[in-house]
Biopython code that builds the backbone (N, CA, C, O; Angstrom):
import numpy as np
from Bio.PDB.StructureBuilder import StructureBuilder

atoms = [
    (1, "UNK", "N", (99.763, 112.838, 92.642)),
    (1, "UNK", "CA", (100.597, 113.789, 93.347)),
    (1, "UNK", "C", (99.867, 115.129, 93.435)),
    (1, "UNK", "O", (99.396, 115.666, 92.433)),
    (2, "UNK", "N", (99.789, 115.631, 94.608)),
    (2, "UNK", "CA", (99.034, 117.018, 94.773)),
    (2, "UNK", "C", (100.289, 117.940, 94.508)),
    (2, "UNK", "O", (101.453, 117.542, 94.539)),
    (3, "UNK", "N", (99.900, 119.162, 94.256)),
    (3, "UNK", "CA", (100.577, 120.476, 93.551)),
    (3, "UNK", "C", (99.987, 121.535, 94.806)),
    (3, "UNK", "O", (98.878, 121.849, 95.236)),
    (4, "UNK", "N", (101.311, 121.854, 95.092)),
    (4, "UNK", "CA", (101.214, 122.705, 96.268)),
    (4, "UNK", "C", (100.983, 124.623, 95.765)),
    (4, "UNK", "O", (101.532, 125.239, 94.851)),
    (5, "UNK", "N", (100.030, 125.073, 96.730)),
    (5, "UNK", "CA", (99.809, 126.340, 96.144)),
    (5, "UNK", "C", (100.569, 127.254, 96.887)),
    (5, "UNK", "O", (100.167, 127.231, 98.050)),
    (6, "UNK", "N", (101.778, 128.297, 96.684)),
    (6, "UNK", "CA", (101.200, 129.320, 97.905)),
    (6, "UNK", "C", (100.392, 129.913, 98.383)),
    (6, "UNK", "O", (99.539, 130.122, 97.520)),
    (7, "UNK", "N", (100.125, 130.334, 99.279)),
    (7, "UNK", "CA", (98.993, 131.539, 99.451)),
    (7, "UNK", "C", (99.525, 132.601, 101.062)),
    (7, "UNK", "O", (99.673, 132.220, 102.223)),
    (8, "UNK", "N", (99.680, 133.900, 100.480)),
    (8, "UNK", "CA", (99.902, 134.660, 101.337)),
    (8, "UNK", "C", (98.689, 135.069, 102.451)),
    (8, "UNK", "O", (97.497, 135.227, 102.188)),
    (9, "UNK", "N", (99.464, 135.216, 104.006)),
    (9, "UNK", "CA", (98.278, 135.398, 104.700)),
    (9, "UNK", "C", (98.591, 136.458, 105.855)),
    (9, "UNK", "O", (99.567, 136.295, 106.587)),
    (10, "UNK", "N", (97.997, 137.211, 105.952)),
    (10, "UNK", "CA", (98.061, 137.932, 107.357)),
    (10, "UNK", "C", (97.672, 137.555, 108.863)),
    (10, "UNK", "O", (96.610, 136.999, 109.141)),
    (11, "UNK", "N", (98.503, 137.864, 109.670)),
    (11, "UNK", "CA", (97.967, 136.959, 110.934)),
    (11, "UNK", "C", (98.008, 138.216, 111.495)),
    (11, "UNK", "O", (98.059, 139.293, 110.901)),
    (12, "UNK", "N", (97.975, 137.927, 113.131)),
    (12, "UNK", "CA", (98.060, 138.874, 114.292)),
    (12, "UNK", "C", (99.280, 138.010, 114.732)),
    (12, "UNK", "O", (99.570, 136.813, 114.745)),
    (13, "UNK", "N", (99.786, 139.049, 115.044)),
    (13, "UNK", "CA", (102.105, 138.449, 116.055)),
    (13, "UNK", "C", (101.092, 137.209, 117.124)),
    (13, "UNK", "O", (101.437, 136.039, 117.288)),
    (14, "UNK", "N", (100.271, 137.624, 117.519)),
    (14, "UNK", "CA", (100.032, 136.129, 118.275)),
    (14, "UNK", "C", (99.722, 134.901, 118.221)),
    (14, "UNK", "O", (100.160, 133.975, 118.903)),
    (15, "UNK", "N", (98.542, 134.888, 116.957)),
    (15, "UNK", "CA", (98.519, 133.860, 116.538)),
    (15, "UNK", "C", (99.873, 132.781, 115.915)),
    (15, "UNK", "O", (100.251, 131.617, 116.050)),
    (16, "UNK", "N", (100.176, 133.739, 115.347)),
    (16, "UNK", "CA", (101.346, 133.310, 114.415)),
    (16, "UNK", "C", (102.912, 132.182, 115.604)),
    (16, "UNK", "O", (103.631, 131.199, 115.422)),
    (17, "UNK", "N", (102.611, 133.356, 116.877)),
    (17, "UNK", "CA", (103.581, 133.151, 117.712)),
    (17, "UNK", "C", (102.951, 131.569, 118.222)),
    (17, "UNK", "O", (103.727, 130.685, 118.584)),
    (18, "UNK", "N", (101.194, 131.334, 118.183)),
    (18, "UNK", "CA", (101.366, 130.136, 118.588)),
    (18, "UNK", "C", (101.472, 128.849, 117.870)),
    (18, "UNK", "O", (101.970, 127.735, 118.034)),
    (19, "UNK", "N", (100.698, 129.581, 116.900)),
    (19, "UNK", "CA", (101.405, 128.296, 115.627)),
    (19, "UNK", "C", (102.586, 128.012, 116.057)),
    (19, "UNK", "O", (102.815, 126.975, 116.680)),
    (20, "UNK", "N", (103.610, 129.024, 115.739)),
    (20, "UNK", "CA", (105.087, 128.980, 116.255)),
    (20, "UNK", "C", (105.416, 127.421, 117.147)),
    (20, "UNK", "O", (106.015, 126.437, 116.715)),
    (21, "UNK", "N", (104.915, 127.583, 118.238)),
    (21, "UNK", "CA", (105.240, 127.234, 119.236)),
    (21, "UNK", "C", (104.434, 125.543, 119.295)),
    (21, "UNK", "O", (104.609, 124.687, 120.162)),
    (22, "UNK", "N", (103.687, 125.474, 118.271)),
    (22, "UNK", "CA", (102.828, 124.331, 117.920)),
    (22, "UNK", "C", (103.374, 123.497, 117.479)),
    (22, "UNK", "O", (103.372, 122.285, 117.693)),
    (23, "UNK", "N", (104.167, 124.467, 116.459)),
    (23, "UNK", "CA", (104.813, 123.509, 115.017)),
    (23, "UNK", "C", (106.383, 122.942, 115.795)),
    (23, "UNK", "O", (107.057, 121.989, 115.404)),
    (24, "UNK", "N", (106.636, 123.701, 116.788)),
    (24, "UNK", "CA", (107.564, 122.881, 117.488)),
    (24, "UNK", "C", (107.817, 122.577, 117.929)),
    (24, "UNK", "O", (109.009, 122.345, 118.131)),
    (25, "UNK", "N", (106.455, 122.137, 118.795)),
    (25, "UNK", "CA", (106.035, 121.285, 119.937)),
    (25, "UNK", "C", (106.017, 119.683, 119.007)),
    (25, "UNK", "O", (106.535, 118.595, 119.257)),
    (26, "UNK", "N", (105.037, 120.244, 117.696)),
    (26, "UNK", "CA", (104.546, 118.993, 116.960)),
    (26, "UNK", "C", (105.889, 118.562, 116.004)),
    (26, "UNK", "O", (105.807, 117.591, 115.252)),
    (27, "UNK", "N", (107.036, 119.311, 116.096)),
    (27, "UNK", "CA", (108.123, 118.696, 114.874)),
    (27, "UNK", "C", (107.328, 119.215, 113.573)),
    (27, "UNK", "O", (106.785, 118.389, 112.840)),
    (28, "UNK", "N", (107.278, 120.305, 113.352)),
    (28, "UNK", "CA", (106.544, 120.480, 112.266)),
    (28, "UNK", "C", (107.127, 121.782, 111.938)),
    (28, "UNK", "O", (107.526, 122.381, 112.937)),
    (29, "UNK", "N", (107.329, 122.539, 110.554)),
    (29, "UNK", "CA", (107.847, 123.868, 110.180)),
    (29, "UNK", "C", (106.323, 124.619, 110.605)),
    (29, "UNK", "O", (105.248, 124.067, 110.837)),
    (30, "UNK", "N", (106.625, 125.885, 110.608)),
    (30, "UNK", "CA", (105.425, 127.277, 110.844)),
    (30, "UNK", "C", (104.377, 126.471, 109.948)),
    (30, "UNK", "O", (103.387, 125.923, 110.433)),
    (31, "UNK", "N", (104.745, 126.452, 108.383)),
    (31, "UNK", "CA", (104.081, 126.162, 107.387)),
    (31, "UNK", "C", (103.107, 125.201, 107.424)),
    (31, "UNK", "O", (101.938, 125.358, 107.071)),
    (32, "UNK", "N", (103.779, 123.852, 108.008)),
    (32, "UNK", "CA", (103.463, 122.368, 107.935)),
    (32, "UNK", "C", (102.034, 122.472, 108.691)),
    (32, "UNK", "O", (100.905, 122.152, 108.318)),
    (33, "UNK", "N", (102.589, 123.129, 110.084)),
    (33, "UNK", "CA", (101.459, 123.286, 110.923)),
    (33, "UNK", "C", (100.307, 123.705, 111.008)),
    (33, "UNK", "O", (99.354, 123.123, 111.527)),
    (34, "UNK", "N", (100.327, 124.961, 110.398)),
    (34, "UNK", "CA", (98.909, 126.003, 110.084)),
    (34, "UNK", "C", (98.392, 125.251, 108.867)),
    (34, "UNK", "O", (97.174, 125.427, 108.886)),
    (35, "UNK", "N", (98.755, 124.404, 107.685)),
    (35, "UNK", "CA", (98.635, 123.798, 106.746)),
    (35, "UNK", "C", (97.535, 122.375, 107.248)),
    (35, "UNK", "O", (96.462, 122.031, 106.752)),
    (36, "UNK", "N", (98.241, 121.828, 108.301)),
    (36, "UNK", "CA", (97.621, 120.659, 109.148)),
    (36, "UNK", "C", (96.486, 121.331, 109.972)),
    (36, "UNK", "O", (95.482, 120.623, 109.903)),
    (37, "UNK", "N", (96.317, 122.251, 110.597)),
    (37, "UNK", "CA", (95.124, 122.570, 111.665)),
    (37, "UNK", "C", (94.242, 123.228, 110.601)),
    (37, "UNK", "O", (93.060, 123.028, 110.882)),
    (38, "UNK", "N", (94.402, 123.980, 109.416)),
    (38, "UNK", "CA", (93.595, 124.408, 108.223)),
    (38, "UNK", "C", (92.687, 123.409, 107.641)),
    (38, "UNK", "O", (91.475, 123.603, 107.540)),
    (39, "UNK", "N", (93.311, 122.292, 107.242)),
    (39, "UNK", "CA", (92.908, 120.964, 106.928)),
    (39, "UNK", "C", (91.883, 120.186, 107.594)),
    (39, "UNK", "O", (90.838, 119.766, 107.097)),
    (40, "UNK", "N", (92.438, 120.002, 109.147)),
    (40, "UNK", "CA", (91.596, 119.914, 110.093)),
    (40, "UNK", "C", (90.213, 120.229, 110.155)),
    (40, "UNK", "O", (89.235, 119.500, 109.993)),
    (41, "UNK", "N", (90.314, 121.667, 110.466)),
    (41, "UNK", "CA", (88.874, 122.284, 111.062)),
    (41, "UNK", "C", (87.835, 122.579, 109.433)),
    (41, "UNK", "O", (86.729, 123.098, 109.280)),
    (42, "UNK", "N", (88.730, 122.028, 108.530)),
    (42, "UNK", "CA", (87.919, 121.843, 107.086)),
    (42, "UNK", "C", (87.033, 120.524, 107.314)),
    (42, "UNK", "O", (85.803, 120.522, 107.259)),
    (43, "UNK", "N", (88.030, 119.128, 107.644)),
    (43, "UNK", "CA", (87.618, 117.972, 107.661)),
    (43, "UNK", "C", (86.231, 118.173, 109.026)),
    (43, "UNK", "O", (85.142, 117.603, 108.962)),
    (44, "UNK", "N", (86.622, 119.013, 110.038)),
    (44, "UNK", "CA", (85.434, 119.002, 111.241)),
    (44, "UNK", "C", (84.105, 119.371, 110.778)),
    (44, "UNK", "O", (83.027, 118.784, 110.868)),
    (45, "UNK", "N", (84.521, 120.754, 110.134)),
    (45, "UNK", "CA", (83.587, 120.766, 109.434)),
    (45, "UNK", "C", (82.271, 120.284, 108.305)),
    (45, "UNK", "O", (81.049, 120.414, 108.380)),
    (46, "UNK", "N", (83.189, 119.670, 107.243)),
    (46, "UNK", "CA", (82.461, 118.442, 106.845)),
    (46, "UNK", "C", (82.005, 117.412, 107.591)),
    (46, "UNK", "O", (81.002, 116.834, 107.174)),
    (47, "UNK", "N", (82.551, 117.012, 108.692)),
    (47, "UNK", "CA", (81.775, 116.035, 109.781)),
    (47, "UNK", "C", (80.906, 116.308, 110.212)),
    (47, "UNK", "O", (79.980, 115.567, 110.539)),
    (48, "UNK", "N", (81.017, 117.888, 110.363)),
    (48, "UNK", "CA", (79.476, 118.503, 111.122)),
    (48, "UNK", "C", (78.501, 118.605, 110.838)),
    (48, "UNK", "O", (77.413, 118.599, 111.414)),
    (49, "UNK", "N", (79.130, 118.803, 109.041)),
    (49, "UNK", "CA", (77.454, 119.152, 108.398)),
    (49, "UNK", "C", (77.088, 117.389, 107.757)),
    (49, "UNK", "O", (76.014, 117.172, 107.197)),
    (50, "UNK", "N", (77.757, 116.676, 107.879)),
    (50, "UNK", "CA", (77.166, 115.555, 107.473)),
    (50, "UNK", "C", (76.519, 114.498, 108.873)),
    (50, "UNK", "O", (76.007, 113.378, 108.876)),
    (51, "UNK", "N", (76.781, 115.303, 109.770)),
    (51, "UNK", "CA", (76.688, 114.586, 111.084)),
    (51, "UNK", "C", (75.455, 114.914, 111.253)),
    (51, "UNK", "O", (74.693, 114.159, 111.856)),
    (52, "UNK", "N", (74.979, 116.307, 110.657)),
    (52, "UNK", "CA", (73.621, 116.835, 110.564)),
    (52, "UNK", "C", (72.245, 115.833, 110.174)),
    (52, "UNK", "O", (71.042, 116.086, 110.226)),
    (53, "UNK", "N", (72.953, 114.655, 109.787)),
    (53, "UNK", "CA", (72.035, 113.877, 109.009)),
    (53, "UNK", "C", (71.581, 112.983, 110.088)),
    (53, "UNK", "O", (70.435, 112.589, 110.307)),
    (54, "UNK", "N", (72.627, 112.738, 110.701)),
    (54, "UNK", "CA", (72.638, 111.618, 112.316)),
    (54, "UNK", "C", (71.698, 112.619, 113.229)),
    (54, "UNK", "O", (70.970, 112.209, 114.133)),
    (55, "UNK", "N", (71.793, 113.564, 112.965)),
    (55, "UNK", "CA", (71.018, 114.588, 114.518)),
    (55, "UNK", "C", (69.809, 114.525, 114.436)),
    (55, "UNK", "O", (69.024, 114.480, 115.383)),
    (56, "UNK", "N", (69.411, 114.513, 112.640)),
    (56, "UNK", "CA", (67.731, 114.696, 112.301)),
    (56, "UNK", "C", (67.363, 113.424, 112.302)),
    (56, "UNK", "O", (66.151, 113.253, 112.435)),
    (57, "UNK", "N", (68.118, 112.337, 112.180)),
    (57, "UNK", "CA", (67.733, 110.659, 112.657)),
    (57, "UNK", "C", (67.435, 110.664, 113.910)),
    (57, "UNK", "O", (66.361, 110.088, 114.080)),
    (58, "UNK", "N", (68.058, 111.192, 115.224)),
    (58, "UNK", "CA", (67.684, 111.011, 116.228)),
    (58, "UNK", "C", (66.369, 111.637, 116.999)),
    (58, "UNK", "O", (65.672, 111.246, 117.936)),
    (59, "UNK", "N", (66.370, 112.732, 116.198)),
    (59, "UNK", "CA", (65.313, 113.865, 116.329)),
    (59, "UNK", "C", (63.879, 113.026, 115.805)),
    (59, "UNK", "O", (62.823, 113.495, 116.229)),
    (60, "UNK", "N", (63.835, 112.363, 115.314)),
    (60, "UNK", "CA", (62.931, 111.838, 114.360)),
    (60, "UNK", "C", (62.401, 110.644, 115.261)),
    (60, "UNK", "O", (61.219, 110.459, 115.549)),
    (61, "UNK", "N", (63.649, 109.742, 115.720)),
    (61, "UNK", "CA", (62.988, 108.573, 116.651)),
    (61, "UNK", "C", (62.914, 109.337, 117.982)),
    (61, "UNK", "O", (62.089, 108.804, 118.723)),
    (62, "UNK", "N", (63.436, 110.283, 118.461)),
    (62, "UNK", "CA", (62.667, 110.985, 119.844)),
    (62, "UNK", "C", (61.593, 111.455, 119.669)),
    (62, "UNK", "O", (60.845, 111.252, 120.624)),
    (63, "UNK", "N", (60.952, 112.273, 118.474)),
    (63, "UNK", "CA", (59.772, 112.770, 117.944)),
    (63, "UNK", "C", (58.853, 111.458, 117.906)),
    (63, "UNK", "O", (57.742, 111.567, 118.423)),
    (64, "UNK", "N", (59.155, 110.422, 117.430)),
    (64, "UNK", "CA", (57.782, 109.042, 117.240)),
    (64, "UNK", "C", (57.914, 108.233, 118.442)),
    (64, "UNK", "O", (57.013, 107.458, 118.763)),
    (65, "UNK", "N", (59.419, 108.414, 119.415)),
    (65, "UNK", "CA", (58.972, 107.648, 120.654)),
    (65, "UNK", "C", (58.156, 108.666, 121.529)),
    (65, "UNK", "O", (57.281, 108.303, 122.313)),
    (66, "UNK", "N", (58.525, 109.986, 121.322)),
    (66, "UNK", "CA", (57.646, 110.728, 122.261)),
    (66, "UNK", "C", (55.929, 110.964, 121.677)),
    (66, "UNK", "O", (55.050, 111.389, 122.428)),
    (67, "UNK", "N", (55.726, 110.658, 120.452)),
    (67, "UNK", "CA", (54.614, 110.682, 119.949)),
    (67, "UNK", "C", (53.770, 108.988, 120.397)),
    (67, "UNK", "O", (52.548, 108.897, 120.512)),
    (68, "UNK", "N", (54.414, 108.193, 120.528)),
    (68, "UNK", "CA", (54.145, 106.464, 121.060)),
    (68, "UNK", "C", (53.532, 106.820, 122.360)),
    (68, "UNK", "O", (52.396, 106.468, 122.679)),
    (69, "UNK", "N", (54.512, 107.703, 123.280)),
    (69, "UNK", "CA", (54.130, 107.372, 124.891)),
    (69, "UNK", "C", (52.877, 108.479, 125.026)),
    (69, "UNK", "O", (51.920, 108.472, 125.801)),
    (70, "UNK", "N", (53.278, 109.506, 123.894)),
    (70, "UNK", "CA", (51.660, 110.386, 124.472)),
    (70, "UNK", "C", (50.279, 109.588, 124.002)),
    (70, "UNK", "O", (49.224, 109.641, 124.634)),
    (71, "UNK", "N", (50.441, 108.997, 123.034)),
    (71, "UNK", "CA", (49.171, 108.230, 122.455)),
    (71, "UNK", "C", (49.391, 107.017, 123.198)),
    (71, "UNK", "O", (49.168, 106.168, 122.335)),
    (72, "UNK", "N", (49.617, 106.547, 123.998)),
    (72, "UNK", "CA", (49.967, 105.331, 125.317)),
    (72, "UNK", "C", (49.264, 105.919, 126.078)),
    (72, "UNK", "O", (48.227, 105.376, 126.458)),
    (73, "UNK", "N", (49.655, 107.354, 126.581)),
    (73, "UNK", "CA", (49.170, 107.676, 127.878)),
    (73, "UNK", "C", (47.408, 108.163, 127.721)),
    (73, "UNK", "O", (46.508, 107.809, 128.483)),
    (74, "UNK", "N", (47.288, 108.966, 126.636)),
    (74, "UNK", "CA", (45.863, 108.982, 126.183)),
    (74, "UNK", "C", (45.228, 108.324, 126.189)),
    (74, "UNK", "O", (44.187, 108.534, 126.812)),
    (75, "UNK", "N", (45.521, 106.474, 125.162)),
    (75, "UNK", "CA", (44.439, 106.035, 125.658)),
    (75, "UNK", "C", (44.406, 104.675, 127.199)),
    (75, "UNK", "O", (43.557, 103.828, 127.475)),
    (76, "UNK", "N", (45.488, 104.969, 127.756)),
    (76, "UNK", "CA", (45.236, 104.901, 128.949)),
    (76, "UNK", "C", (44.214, 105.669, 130.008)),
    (76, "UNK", "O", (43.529, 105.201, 130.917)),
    (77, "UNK", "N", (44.352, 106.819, 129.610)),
    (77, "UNK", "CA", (43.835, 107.899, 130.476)),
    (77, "UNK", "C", (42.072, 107.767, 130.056)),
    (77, "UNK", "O", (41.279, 108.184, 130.900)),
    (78, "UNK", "N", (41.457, 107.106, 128.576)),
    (78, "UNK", "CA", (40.424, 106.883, 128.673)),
    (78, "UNK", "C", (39.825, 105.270, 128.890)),
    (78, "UNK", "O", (38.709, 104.807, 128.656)),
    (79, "UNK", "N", (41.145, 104.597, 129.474)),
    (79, "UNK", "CA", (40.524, 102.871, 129.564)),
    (79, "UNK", "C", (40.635, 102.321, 128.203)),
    (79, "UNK", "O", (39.614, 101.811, 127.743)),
    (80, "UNK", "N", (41.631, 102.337, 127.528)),
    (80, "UNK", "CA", (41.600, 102.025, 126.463)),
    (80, "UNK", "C", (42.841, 100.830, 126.117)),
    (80, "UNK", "O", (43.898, 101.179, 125.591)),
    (81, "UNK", "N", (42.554, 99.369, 126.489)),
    (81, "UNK", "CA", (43.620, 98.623, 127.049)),
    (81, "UNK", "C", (44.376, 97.820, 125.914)),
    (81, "UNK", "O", (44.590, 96.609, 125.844)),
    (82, "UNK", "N", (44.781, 99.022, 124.889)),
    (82, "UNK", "CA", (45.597, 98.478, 123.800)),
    (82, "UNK", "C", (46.821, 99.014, 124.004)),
    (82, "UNK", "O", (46.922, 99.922, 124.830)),
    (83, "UNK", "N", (48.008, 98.536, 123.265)),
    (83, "UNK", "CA", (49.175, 98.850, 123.221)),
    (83, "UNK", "C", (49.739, 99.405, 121.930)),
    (83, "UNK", "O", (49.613, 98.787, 120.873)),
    (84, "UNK", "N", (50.445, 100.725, 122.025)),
    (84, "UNK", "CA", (50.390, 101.800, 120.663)),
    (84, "UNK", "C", (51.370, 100.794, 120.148)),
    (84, "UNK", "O", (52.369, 100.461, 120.785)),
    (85, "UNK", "N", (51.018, 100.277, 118.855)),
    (85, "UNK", "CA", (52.144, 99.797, 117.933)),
    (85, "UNK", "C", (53.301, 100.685, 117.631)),
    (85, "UNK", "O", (52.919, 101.797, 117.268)),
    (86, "UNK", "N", (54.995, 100.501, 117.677)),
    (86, "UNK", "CA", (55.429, 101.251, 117.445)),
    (86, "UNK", "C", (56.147, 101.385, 116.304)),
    (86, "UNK", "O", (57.060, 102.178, 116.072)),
    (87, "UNK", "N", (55.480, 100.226, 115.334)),
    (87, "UNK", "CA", (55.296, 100.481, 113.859)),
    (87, "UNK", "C", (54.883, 101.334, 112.874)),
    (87, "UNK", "O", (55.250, 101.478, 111.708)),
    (88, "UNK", "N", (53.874, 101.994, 113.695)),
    (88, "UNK", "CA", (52.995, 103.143, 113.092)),
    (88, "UNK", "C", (53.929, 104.495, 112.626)),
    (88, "UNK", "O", (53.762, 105.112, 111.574)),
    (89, "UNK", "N", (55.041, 104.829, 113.757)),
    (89, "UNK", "CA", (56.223, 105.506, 113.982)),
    (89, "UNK", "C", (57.262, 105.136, 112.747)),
    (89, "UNK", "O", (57.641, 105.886, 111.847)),
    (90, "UNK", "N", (57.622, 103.679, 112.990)),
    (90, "UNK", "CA", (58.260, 103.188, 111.776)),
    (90, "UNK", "C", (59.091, 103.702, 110.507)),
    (90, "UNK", "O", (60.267, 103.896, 110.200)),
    (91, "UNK", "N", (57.385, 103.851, 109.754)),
    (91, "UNK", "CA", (57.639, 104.165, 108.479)),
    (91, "UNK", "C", (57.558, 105.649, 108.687)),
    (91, "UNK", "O", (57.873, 106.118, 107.593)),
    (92, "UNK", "N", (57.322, 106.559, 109.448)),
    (92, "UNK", "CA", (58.400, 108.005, 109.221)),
    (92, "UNK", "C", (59.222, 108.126, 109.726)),
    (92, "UNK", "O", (59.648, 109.280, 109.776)),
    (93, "UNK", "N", (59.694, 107.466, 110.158)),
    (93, "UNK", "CA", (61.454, 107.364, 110.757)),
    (93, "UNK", "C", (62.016, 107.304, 109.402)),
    (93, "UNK", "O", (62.710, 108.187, 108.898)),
    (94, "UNK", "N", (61.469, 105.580, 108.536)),
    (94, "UNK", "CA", (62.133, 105.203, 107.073)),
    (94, "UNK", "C", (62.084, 106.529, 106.471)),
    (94, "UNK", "O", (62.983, 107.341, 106.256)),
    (95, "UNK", "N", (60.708, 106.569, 106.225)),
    (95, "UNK", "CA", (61.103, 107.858, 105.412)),
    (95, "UNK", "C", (62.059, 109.245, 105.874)),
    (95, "UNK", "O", (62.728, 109.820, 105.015)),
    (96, "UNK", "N", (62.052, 109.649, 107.106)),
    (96, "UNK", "CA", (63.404, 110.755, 107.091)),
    (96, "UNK", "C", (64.456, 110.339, 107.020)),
    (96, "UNK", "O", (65.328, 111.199, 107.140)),
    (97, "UNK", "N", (64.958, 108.859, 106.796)),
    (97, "UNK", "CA", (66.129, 108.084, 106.777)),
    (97, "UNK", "C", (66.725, 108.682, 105.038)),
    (97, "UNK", "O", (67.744, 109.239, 104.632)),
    (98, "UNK", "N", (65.655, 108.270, 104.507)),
    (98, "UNK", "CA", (65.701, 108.395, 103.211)),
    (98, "UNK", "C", (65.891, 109.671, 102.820)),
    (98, "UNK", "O", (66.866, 109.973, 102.131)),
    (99, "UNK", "N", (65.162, 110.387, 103.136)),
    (99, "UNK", "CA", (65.375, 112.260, 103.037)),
    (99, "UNK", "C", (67.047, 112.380, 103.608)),
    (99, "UNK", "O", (67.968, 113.048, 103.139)),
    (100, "UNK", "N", (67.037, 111.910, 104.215)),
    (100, "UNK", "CA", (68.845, 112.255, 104.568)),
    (100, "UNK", "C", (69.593, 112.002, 103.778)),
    (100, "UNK", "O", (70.300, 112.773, 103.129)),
    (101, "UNK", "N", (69.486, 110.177, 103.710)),
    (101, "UNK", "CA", (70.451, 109.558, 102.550)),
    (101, "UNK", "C", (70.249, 110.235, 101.531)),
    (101, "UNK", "O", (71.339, 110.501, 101.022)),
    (102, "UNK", "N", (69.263, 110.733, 100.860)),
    (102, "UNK", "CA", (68.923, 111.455, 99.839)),
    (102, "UNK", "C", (70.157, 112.806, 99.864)),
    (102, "UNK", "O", (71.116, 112.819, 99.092)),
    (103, "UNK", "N", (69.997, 113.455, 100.489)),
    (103, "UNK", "CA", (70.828, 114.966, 100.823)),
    (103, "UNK", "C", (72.501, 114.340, 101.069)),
    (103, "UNK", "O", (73.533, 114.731, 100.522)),
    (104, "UNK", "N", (72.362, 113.510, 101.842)),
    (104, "UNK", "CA", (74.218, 113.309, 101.725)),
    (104, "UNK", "C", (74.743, 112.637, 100.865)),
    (104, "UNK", "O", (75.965, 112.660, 101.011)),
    (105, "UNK", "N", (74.297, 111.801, 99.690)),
    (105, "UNK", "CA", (74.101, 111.069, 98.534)),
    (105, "UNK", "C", (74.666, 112.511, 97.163)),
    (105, "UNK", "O", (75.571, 112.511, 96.329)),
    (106, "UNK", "N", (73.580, 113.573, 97.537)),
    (106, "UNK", "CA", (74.083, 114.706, 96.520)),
    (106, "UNK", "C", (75.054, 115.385, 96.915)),
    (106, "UNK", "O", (75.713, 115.999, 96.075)),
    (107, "UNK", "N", (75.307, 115.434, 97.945)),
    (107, "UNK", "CA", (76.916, 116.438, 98.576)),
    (107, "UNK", "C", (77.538, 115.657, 98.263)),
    (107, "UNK", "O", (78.364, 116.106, 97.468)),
    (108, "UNK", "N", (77.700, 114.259, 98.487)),
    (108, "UNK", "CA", (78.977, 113.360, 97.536)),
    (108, "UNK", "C", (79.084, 113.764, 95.995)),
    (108, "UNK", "O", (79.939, 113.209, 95.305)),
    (109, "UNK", "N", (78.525, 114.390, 95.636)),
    (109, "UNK", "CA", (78.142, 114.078, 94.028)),
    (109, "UNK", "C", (79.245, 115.174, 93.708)),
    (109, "UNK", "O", (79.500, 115.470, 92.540)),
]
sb = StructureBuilder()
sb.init_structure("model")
sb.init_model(0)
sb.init_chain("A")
sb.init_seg("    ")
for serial, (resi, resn, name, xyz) in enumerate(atoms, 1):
    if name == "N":
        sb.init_residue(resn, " ", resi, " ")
    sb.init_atom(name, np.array(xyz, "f"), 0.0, 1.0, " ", f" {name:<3s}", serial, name[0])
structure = sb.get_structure()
């Protein structure tokens, strides 16, 4: 069972007026409401910064596919009729995988 705190707060008459008008749009008291959208943009937040981990994953395979096609086009450009493994890329992808899991592994903690 959670234990409810008060906490006093100052608004501006407008904000307050739209909460107002939120909480009884949504069936909800003044309280319930600002309590629920508080909660909210807490939980977004934590999504954001853990989402941070997904952004530097993608960043990472755009960085080794765009590093694949320039070393493609190079040794194209000198007759060079091999095909860039895109294994080579691979294992630093794994590894920033790991650097992530690593970092969101300790924010759980």
């Amino acid at each position: 069972m959670t234990e409810d705190t008060q906490f006093n707060l100052r608004l501006l008459k407008s904000i307050k007026d739209d909460i107002a008008k939120a909480a009884k749009k949504n069936g909800r008291s003044i309280n319930s409401e600002a309590a629920f959208r508080l909660q909210k943009t807490l939980e977004q937040d934590e999504f954001m910064s853990s989402s941070n981990g997904c952004a530097e994953i993608i960043d990472a395979v755009l960085e080794a596919e765009s590093n694949s096609n320039e070393l493609q086009t190079r040794l194209d450009n000198i007759g060079v009729s091999e095909s860039v493994d895109s294994s080579i890329f691979t294992s630093r992808i794994l590894k920033k995988l790991e650097a992530i899991e690593k970092k969101l592994d300790e924010k759980d903690k």
